[in-house]
C-alpha positions as CSV (number, residue, x, y, z in Angstrom):
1,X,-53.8,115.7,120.6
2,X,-53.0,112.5,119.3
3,X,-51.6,113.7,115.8
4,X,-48.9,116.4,118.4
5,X,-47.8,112.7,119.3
6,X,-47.5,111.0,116.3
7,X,-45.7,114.3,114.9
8,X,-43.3,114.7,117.8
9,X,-42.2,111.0,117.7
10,X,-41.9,110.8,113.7
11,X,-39.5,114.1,114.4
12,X,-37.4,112.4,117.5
13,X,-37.3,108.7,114.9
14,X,-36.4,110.6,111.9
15,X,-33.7,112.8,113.4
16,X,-32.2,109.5,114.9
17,X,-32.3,107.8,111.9
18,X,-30.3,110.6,110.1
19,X,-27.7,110.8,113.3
20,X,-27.2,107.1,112.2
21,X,-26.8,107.2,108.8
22,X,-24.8,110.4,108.8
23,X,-21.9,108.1,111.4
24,X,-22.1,105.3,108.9
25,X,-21.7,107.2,105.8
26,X,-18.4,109.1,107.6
27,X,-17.2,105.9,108.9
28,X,-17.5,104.7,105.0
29,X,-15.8,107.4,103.4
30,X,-12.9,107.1,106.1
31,X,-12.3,103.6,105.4
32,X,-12.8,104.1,101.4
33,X,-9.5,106.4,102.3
34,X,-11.1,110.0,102.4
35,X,-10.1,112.4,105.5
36,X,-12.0,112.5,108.7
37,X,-14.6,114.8,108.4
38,X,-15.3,117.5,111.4
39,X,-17.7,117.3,113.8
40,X,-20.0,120.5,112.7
41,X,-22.5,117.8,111.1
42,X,-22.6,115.7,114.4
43,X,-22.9,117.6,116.6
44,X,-25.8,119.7,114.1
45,X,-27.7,116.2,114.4
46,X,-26.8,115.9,118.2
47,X,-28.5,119.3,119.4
48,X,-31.5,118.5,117.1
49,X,-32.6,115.3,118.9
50,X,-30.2,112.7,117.6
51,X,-27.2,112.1,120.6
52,X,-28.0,108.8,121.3
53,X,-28.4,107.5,118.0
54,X,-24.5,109.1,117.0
55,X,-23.6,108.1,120.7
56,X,-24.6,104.0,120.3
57,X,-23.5,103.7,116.7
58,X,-19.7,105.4,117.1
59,X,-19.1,102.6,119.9
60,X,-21.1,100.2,117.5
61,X,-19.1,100.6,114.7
62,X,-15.7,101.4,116.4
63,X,-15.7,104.8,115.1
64,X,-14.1,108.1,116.4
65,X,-13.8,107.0,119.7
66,X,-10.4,109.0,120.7
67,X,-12.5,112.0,120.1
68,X,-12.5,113.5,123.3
69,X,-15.2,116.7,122.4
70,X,-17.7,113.5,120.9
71,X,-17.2,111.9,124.3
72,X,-17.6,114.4,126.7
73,X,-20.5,116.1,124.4
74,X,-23.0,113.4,123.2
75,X,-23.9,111.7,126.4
76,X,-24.6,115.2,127.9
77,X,-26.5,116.2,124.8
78,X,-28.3,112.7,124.7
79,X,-28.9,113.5,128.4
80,X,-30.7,117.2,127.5
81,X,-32.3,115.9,124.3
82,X,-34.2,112.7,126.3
83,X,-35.6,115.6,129.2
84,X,-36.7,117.7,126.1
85,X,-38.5,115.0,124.3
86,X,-39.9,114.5,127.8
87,X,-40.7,117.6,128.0
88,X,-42.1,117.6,124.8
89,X,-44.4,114.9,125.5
90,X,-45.7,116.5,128.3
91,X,-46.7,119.8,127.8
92,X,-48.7,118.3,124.6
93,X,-51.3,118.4,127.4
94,X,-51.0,122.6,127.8
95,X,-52.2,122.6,124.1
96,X,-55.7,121.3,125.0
């Protein structure tokens, strides 16, 4: 029981840590002078687990903020991922 735990909240820190570094590194290249990059990879983090993360760091770091679908999507998706890791969490107890 206790290692479903462990594994479910290395899988909901790891996929958060990615959503981060994956903004940063496109915030990077756009300053370094690349293009904008599209969304696909975001909003691939997003649905697995890693809205909020994508959500806190684009207003940290100033970063696609005119991006209407970003702002409409990743509080709703943040929203649906927290009841799923809640979800999660609580049926580990159906596994007994």
């Amino acid at each position: 029981m206790i290692l479903l735990y462990i594994l479910l909240t290395v899988y909901i820190l790891a996929v958060n840590f990615y959503a981060f570094r994956l903004v940063k590194t496109q915030r990077e290249d756009f300053e370094a002078g690349g293009e904008p990059t599209g969304d696909g990879k975001l909003l691939l983090a997003a649905i697995l687990g890693g809205a909020a993360a994508i959500y806190i760091s684009m207003f940290a770091m100033r970063y696609r903020l005119g991006n209407l679908l970003l702002m409409i999507a990743m509080p709703v998706l943040a929203v649906l991922n927290v009841y799923a890791f809640y979800l999660g969490y609580r049926s580990v107890w159906m596994f007994l």
